[in-house]
N, CA, C and O atoms as a printed pandas DataFrame, in Angstrom:
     atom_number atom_name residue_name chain_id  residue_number  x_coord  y_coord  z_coord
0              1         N          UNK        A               1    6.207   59.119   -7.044
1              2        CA          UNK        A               1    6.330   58.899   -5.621
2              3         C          UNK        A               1    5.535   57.649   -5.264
3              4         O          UNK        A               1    4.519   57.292   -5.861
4              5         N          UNK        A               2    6.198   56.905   -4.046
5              6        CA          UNK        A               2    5.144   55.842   -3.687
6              7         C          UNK        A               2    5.043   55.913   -2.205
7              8         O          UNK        A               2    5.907   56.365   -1.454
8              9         N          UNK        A               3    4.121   55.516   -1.937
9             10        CA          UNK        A               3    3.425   55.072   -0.543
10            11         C          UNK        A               3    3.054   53.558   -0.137
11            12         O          UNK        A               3    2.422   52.654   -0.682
12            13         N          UNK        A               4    3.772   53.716    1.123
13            14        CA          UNK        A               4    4.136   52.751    1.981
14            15         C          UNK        A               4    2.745   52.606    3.099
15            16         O          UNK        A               4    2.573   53.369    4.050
16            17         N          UNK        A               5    1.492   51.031    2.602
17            18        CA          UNK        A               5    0.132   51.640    3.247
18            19         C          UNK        A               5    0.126   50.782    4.108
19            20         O          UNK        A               5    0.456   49.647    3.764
20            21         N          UNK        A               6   -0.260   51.044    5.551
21            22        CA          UNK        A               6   -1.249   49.786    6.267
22            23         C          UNK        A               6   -2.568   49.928    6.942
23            24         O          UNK        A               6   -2.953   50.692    7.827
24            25         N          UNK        A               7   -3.027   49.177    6.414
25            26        CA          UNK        A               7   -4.695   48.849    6.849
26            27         C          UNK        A               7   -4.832   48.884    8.133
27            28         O          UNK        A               7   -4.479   47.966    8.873
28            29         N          UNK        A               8   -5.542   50.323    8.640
29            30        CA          UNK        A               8   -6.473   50.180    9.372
30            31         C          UNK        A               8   -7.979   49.477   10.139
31            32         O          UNK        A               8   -8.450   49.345   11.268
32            33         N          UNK        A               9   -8.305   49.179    8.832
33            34        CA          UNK        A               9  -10.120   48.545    8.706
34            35         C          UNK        A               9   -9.744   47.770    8.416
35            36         O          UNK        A               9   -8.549   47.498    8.300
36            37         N          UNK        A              10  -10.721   47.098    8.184
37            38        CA          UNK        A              10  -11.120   45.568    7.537
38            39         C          UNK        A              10  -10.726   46.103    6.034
39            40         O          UNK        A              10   -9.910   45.634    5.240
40            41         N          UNK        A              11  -11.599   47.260    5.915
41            42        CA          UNK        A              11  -11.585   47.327    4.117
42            43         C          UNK        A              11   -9.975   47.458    3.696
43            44         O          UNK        A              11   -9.435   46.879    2.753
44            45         N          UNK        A              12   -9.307   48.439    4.713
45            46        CA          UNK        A              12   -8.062   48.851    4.283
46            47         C          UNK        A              12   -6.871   47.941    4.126
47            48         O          UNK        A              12   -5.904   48.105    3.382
48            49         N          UNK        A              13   -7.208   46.575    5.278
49            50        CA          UNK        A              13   -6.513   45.397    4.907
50            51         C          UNK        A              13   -6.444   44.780    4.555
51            52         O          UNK        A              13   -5.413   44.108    4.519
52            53         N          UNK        A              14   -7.851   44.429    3.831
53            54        CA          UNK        A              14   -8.241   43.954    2.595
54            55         C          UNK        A              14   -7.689   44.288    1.715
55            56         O          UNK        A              14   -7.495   43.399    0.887
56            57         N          UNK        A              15   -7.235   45.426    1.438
57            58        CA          UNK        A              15   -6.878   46.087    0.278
58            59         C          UNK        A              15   -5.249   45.768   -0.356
59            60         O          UNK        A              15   -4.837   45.277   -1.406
60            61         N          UNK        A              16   -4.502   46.406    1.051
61            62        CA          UNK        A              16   -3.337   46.197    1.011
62            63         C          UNK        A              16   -2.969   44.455    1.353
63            64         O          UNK        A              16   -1.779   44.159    1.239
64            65         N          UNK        A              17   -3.935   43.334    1.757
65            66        CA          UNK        A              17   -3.485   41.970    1.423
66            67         C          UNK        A              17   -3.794   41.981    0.197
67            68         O          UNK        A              17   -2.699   41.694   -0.286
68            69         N          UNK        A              18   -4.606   42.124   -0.819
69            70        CA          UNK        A              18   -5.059   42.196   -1.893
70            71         C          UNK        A              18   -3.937   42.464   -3.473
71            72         O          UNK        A              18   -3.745   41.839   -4.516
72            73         N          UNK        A              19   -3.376   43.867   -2.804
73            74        CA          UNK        A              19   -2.860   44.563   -3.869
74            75         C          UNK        A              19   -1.021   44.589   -2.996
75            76         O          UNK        A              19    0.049   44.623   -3.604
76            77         N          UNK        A              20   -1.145   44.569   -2.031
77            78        CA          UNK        A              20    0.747   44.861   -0.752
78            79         C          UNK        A              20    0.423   46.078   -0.779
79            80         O          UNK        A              20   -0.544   46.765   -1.109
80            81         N          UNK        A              21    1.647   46.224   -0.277
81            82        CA          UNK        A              21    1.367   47.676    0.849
82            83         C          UNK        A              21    2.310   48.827    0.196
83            84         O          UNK        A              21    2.679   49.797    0.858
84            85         N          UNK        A              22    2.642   48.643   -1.073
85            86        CA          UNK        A              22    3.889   49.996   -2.096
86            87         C          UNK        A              22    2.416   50.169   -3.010
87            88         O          UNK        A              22    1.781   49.345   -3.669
88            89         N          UNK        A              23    2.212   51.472   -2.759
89            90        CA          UNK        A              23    1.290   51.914   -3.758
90            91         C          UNK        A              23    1.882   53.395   -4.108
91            92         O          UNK        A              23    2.342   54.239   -3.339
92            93         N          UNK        A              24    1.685   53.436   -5.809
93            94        CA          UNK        A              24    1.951   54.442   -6.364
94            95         C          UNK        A              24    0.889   55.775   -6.895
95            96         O          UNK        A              24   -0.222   55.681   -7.415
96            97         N          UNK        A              25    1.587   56.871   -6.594
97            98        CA          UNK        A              25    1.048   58.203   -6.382
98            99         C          UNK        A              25    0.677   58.370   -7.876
99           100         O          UNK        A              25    1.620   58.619   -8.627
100          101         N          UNK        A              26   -0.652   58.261   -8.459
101          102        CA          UNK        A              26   -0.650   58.531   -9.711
102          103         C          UNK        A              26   -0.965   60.461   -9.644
103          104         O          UNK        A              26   -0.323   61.122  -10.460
104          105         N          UNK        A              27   -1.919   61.217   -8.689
105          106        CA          UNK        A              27   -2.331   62.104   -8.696
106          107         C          UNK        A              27   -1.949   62.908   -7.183
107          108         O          UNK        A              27   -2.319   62.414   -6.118
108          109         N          UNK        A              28   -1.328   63.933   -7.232
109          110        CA          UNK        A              28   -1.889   64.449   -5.775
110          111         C          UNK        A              28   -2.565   66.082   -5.895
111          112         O          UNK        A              28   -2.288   67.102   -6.525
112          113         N          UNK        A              29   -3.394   65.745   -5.103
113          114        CA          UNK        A              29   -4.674   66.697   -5.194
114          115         C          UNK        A              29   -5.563   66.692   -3.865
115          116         O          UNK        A              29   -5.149   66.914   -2.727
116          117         N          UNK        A              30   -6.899   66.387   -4.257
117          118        CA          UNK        A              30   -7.940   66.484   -3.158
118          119         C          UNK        A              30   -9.198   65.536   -3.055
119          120         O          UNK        A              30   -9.926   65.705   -4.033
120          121         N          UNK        A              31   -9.490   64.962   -2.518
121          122        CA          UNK        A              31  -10.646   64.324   -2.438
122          123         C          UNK        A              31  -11.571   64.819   -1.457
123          124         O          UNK        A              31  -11.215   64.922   -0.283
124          125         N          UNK        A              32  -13.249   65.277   -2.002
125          126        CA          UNK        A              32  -14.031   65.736   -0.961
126          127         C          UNK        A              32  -13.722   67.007   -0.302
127          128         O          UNK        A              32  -14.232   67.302    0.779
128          129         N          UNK        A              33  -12.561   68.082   -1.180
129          130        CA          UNK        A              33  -12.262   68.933   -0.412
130          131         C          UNK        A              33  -10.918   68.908    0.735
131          132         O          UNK        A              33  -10.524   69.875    1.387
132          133         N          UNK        A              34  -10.319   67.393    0.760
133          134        CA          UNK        A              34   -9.747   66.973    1.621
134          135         C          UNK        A              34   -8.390   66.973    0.964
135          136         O          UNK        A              34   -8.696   66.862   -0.223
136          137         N          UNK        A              35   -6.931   67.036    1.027
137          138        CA          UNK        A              35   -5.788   67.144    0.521
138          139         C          UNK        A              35   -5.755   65.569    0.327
139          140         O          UNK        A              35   -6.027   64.820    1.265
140          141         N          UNK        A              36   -5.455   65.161   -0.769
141          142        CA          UNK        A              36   -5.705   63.329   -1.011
142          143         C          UNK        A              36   -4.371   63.113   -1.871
143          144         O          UNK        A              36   -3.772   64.031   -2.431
144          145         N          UNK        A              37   -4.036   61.913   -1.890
145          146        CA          UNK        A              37   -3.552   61.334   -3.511
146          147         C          UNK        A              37   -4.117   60.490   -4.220
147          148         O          UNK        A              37   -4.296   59.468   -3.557
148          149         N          UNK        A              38   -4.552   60.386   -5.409
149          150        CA          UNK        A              38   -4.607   58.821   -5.745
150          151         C          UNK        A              38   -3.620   58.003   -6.139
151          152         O          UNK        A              38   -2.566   58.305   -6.699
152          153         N          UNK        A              39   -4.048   56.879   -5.795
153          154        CA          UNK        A              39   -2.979   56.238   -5.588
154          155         C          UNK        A              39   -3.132   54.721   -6.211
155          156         O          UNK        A              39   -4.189   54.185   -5.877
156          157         N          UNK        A              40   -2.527   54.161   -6.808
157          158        CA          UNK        A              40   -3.040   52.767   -7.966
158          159         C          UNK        A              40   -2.024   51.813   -7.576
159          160         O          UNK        A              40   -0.865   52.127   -7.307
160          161         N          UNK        A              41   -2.608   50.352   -7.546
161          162        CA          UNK        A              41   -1.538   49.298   -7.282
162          163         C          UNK        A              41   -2.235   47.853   -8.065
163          164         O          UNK        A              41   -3.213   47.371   -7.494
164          165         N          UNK        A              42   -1.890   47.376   -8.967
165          166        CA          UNK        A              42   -2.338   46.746  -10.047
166          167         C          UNK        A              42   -3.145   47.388  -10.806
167          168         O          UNK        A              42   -2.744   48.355  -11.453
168          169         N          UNK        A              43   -4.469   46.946  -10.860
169          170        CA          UNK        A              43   -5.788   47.518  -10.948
170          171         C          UNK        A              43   -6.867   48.290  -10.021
171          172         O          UNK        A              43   -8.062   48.508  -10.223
172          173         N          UNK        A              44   -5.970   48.650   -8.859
173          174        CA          UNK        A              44   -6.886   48.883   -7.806
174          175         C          UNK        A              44   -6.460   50.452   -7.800
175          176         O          UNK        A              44   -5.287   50.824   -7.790
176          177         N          UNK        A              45   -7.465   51.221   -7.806
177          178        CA          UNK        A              45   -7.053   52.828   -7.489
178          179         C          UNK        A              45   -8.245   53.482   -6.637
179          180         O          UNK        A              45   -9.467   53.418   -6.776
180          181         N          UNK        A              46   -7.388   54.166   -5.656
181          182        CA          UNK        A              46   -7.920   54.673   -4.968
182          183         C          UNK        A              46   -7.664   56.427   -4.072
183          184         O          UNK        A              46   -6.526   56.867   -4.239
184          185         N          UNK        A              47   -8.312   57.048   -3.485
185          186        CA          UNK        A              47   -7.959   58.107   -2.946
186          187         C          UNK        A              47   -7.294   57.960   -1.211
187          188         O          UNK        A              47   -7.883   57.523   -0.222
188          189         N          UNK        A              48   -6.687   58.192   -1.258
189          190        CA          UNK        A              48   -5.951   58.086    0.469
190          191         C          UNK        A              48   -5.467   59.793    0.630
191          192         O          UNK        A              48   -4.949   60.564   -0.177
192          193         N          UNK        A              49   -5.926   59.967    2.140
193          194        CA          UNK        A              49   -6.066   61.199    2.556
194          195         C          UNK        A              49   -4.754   61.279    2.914
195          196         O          UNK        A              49   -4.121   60.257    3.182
196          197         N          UNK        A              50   -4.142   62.644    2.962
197          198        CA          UNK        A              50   -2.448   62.339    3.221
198          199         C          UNK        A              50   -2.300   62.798    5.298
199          200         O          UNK        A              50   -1.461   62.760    6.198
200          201         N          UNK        A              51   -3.439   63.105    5.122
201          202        CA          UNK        A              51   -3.779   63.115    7.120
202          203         C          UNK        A              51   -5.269   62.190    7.434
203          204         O          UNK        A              51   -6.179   61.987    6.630
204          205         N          UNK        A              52   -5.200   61.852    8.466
205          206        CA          UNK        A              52   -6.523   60.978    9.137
206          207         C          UNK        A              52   -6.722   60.293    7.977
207          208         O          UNK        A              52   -7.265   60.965    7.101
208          209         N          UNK        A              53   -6.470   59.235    7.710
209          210        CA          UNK        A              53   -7.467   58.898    6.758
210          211         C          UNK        A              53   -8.138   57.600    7.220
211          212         O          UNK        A              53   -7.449   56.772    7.817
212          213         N          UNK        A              54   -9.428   57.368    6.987
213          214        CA          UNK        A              54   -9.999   56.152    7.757
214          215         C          UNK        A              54   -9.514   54.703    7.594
215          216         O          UNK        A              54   -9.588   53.840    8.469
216          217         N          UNK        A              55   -9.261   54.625    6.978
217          218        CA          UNK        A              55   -9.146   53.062    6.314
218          219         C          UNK        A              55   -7.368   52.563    6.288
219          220         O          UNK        A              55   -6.864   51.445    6.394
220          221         N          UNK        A              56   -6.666   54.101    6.076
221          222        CA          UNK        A              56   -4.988   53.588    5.865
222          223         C          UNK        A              56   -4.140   54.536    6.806
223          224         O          UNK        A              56   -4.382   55.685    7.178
224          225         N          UNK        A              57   -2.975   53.624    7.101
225          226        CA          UNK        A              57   -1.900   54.392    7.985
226          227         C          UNK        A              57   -0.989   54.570    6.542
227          228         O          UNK        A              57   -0.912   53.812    5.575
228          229         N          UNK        A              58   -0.448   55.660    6.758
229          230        CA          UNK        A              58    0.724   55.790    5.737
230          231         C          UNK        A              58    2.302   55.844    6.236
231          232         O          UNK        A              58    2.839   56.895    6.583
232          233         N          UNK        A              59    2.955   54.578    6.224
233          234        CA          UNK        A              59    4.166   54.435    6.974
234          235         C          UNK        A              59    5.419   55.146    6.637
235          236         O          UNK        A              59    6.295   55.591    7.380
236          237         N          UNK        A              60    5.280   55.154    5.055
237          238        CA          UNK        A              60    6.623   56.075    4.298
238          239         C          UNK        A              60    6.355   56.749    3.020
239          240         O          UNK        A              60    5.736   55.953    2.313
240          241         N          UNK        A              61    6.480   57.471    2.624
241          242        CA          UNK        A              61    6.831   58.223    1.318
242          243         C          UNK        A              61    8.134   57.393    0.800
243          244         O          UNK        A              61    8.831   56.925    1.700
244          245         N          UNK        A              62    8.592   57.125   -0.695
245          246        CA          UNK        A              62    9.229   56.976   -1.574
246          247         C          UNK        A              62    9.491   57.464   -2.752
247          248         O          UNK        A              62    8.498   57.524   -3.477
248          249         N          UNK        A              63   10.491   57.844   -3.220
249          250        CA          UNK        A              63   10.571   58.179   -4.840
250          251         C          UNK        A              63   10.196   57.193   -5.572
251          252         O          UNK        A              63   10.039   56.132   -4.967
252          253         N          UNK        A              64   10.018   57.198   -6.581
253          254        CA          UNK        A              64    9.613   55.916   -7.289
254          255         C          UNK        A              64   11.026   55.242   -7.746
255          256         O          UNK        A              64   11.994   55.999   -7.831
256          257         N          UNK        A              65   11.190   53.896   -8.038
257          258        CA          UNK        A              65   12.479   53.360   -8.016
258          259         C          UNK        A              65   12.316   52.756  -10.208
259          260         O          UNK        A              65   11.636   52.006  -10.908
260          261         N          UNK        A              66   13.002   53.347  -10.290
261          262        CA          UNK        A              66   12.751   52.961  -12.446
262          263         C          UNK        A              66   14.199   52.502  -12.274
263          264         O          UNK        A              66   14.830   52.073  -13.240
């Protein structure tokens, strides 16, 4: 699955100018107790909350395209 991200914060638009905004679902699970995915786009991996999350809006869900 992939996710469609946009930066909220500074950090989060940093991120997604950094890496774009299709990031792929390597894990879904929990972070902190919190329902999360991780989620990787080059070298960059990270946890994004799949509600509130501070830093990212999540615009779309995707299947992954092979």
């Amino acid at each position: 699955m992939q996710l469609k991200l946009k930066g909220l914060t500074l950090k989060g638009k940093n991120r997604v100018k950094e890496n774009g905004e299709v990031w792929r679902v390597e894990i879904d699970g929990s972070f902190q107790g919190i329902p999360a995915w991780l989620v990787s786009c080059g070298k960059d991996k990270r946890w994004v909350f799949k509600e509130n999350d501070p830093d990212f809006e999540i615009i779309e869900l995707a299947p992954l395209n092979f």
